[in-house]
C-alpha positions in Angstrom: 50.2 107.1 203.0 48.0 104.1 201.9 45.1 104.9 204.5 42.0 102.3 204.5 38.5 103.8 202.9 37.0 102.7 206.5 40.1 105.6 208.4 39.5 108.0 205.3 36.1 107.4 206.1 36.4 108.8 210.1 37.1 112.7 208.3 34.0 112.2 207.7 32.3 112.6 211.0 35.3 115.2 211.8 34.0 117.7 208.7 30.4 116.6 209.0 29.1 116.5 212.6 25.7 114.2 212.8 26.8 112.0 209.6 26.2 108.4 210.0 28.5 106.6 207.9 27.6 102.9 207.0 29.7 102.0 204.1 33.3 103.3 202.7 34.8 102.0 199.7 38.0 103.3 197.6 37.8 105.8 195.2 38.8 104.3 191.7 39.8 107.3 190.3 43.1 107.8 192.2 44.3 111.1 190.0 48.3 110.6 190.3 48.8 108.8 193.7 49.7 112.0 195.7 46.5 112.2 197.8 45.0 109.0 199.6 41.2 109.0 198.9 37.8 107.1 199.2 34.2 107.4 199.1 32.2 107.4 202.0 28.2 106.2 202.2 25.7 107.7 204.3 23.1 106.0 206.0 20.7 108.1 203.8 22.3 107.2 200.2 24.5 110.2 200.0 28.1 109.3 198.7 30.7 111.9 199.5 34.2 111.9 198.3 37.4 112.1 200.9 40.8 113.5 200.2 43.9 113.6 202.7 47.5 114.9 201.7 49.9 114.5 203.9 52.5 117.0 203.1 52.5 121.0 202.8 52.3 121.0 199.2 48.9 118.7 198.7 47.4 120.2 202.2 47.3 123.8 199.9 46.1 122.4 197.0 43.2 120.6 198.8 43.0 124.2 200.6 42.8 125.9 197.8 40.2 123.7 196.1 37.9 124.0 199.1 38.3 127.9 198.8 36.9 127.1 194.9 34.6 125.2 196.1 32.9 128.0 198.6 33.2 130.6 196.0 31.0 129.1 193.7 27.4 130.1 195.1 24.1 129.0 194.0 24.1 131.9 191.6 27.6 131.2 189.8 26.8 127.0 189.6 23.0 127.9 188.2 25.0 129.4 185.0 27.1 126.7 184.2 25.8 123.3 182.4 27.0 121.0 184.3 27.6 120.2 188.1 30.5 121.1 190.4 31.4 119.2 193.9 29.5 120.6 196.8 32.0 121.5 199.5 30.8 119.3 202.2 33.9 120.0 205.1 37.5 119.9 205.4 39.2 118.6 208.7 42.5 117.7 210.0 43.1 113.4 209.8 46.5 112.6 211.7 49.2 115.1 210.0 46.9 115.2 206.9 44.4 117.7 206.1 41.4 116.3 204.7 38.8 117.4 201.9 35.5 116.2 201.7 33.1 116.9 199.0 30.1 115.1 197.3 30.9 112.6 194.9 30.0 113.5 191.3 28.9 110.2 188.9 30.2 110.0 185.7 33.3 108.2 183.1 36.7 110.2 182.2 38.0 109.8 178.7 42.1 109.8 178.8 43.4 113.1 176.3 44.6 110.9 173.6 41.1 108.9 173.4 39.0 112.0 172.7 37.4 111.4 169.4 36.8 114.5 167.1 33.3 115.9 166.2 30.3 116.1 168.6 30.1 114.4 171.5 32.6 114.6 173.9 35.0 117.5 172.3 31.8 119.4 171.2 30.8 119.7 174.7 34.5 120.0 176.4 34.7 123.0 174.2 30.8 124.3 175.3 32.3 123.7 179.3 35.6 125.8 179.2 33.5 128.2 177.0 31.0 128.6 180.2 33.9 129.0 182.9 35.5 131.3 181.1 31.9 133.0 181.1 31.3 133.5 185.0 31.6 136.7 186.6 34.8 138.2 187.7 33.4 138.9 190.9 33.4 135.1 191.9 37.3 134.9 192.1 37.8 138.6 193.4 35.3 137.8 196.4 37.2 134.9 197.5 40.6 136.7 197.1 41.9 134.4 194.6 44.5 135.1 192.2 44.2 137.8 189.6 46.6 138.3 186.8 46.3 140.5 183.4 47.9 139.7 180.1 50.6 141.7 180.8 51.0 139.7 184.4 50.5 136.1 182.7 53.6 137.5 180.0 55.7 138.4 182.4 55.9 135.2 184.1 56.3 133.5 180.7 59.3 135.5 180.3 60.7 134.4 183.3 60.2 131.3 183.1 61.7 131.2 179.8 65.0 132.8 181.2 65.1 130.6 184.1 64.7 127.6 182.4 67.5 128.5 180.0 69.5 129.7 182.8 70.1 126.3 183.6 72.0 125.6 180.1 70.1 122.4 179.7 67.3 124.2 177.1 67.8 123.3 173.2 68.6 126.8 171.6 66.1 126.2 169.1 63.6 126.1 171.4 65.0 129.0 174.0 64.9 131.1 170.5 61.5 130.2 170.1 60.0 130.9 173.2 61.7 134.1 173.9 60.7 135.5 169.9 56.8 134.7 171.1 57.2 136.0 174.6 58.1 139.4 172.4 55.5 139.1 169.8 52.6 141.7 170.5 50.0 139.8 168.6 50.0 136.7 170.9 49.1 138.7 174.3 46.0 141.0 173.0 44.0 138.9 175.1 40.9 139.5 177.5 41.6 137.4 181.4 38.8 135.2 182.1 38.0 133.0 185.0 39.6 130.0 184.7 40.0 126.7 186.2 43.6 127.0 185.6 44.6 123.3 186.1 42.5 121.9 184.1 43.1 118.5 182.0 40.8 115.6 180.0 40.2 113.8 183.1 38.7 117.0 184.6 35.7 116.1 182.7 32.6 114.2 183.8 30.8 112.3 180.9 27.1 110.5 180.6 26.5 109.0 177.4 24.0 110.3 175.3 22.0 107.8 172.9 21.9 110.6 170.1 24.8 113.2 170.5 27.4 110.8 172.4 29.1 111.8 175.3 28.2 114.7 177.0 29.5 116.7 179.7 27.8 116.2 182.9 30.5 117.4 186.0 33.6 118.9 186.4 36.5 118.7 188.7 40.0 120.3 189.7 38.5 123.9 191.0 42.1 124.7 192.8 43.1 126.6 190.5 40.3 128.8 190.0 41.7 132.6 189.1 41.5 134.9 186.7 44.0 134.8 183.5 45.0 133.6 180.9 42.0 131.4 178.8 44.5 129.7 176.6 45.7 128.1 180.4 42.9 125.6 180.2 43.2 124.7 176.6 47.0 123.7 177.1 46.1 120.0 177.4 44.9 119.9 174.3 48.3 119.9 172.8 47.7 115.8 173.7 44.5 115.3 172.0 45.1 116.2 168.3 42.2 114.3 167.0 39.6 116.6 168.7 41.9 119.8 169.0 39.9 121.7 166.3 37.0 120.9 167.7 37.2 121.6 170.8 38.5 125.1 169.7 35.6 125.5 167.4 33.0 124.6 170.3 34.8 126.9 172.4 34.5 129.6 169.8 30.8 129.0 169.2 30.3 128.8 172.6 32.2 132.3 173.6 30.6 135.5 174.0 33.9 136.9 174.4 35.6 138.8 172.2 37.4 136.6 169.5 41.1 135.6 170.4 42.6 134.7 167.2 46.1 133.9 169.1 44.6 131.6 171.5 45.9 128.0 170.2 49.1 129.2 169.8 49.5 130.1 173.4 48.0 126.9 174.8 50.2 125.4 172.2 53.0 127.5 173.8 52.2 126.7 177.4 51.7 122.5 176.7 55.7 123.1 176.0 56.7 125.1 178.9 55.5 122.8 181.0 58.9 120.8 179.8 60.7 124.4 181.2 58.9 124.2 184.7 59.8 120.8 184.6 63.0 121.4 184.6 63.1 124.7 186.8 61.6 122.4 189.5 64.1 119.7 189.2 67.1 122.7 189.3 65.4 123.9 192.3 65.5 120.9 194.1 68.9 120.0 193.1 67.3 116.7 191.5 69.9 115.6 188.8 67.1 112.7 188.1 64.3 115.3 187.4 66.6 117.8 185.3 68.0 114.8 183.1 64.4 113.8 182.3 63.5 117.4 181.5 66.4 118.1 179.3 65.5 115.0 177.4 62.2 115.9 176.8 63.4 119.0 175.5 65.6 117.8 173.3 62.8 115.6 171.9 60.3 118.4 171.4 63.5 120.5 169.7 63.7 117.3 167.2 60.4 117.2 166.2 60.2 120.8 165.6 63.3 120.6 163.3 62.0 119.5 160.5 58.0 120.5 161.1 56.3 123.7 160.8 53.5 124.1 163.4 49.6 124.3 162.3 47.4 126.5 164.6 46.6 123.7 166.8 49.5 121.5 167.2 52.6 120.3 165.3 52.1 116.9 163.7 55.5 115.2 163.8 56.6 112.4 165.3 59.1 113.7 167.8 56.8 116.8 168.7 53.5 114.3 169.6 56.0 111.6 171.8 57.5 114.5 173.6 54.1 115.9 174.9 52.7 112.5 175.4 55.1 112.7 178.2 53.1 115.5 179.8 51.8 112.8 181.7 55.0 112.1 183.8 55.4 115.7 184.5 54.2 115.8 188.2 51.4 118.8 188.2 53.8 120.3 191.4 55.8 122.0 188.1 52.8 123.5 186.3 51.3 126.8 187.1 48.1 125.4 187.8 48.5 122.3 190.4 46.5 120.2 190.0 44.7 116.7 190.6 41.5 114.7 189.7 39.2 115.2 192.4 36.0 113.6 193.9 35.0 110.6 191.3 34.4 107.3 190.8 35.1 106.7 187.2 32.7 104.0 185.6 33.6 101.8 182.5 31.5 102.9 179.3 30.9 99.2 178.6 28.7 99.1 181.9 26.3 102.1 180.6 25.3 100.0 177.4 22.2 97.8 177.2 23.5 94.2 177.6 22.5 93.3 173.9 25.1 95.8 173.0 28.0 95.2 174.7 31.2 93.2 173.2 30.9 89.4 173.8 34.9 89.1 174.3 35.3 92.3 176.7 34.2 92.0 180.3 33.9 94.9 182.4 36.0 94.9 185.5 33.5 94.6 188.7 33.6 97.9 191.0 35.3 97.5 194.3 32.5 96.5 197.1 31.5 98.7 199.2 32.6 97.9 203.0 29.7 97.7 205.4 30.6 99.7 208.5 27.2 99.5 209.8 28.0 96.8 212.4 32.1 97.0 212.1 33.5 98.1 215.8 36.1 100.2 216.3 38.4 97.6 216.7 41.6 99.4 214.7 42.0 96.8 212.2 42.8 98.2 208.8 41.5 96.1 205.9 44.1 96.1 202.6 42.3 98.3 199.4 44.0 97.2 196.2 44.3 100.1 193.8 41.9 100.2 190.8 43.1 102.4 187.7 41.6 105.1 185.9 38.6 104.4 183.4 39.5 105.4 179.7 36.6 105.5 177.1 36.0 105.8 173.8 32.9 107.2 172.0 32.2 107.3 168.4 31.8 110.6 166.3 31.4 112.5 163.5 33.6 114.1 161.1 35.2 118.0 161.9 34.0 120.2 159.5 36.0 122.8 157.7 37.3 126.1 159.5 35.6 129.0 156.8 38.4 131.9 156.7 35.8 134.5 155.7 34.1 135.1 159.2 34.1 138.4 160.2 36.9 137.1 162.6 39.0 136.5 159.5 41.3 139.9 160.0 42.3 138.7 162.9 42.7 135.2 162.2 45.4 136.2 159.4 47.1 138.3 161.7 47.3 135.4 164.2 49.1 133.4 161.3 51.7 136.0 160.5 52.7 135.6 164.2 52.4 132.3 164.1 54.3 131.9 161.0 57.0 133.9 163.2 56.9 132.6 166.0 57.2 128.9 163.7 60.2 130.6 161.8 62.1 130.2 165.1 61.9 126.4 165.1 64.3 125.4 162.0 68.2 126.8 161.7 
């Protein structure tokens, strides 16, 4: 694809009749490549954000996230605490269909960088909590996807024996899955609204001088439905620093009805996105993409061997390399596709008074923005290098201790006797 910010730019005037664009400039945050993408400037200071896929699989996610975007009226945005892209237009750019939407500010912390105690986890945790929140009516009025516990379990269970259909799945691991798909206590769980392909970069951060970073947008709305909660906590499997306390934010946060069970299934799904992995790659016929799978299964069945899981994640080495390798997972195998949407990522170091910044670190200057005020439409394409994705850092406090004697507690200790089942499975 490759297309120029100023020929992204002309979906503009396509979804947006009357707009006057006057500058176009790339879009830093690139998410994993499949989409091209760019910002465009209005001539009255209004930055939107342009997406174009090019192939039937992107044109229904960007399809679907413009759906999202409609369904969330005034009403359903005024209960959340932070901001969501305004659809703006979609449009047809060459063979690509096109997404525009305004551009939300804000920096992205990577999984693995999110540092425990308030801040950033606090408030991740206070976001999904406020999702999960929102009216049912707001996916069953746009027709999106519905599913009930027993629904979400039944797909698990499928996946499970398709994946070890294949004869590439660890036994260890085909054993585990199957003994939780059958365990009663992890599916007593309440469907919520979720965002369904949501991950660490979905989040928006502005710093805050006293509580640190704090959630201020939030992207990837294409998977908006109603299921399972523990679906947008999966990606937490890759942050075990502020795992517990994001959980305990979330929990604070709910008004739901406690879900004792609800680490070990987002543990459980962070896995099986190993099995979808591999299901796409059999699908396909891709030797490439089922080798890859099946090694990454073998390494998640090694660093189970020898290590029980805690409610959060398992600790060992060969457990935390396997699901850093989430990230080369394409999203096309997960349930929720997804991809980082509509922002331009800004380095932390460029939000601190100069007197504070590091004397050896120099922040990388953001692109220029291309003046199309006077440009003719002459045809000419200029070249865009690629900028990467902005990681950040924020200091924190401390997690507190978990007290056991809540009145949750009855149903936290019947969570760990499932758990301790379901961990039973891991070790021969």
């Amino acid at each position: 694809m490759a297309r120029s910010p100023f020929t992204l730019a002309a979906a503009v005037t396509a979804a947006l009749p009357g707009a006057e664009v006057v500058g176009a400039r790339s879009l830093t945050a690139d998410g994993d490549g499949r989409f091209d993408s760019a910002i465009a400037t209005l001539a009255d200071g209004r930055e939107l954000a342009i997406r174009v896929g090019d192939d039937d699989e992107t044109s229904r996610e960007l399809a679907a996230e413009a759906i999202a975007l409609r369904a969330l009226t005034t009403g359903a945005r005024a209960m959340l605490p932070f901001r969501v892209p305004e659809f703006v237009g979609e449009t047809q750019l060459s063979e690509g269909r096109a997404l525009v939407a305004d551009l939300l500010p804000g920096f992205q912390i990577e999984a693995g960088h999110v540092p425990p105690g308030r801040g950033a986890a606090s408030s991740m945790g206070a976001s999904i909590a406020a999702v999960h929140a929102l009216p049912a009516s707001v996916v069953r009025g746009a027709g999106l996807t519905t599913r009930s516990a027993d629904e979400v379990r039944a797909e698990i269970r499928q996946l499970v024996d398709r994946a070890a259909a294949t004869g590439r799945v660890p036994a260890r691991l085909t054993v585990r899955w199957r003994e939780a798909v059958e365990d009663d206590d992890l599916w007593r769980f309440e469907s919520a609204v979720i965002l369904g392909g949501i991950k660490a970069t979905s989040f928006l951060f502005e710093d805050d001088p006293e509580r640190g970073p704090e959630v201020v947008g939030v992207l990837d709305w294409h998977g908006l439905s109603i299921g399972d909660p523990a679906v947008d906590l999966a990606w937490l499997s890759s942050a075990p620093d502020a795992a517990a306390d994001v959980h305990a934010a979330y929990a604070e946060a709910s008004d739901r009805t406690p879900d004792a069970a609800l680490a070990v299934r987002a543990r459980m799904l962070a896995e099986l996105e190993f099995a979808r992995w591999l299901v796409h790659g059999d699908q396909l016929r891709r030797n490439d993409i089922v080798d890859d799978a099946a090694t990454l299964l073998e390494a998640l069945a090694e660093g189970l061997r020898e290590n029980d899981l805690s409610v959060i994640a398992a600790r060992g080495e060969g457990v935390d390399s396997a699901l850093d390798a989430l990230d080369r997972v394409p999203e096309t195998a997960a349930t929720g596709t997804g991809f980082s949407m509509q922002t331009d990522a800004y380095n932390p170091s460029d939000l601190m008074p100069e007197e504070l910044a590091p004397d050896d670190e120099q922040a990388p200057p953001g692109d220029a923005t291309e003046d199309l005020s006077e440009v003719a439409d002459s045809g000419l394409v200029p070249a865009v290098d690629e900028v990467s994705d902005t990681e950040a850092n924020a200091e924190s406090t401390t997690p507190g201790e978990v007290d056991d004697h809540d009145p949750a507690g009855e149903a936290q200790r019947a969570a760990r006797a499932a758990l301790q089942r379901w961990s039973n499975s891991a070790s021969e």
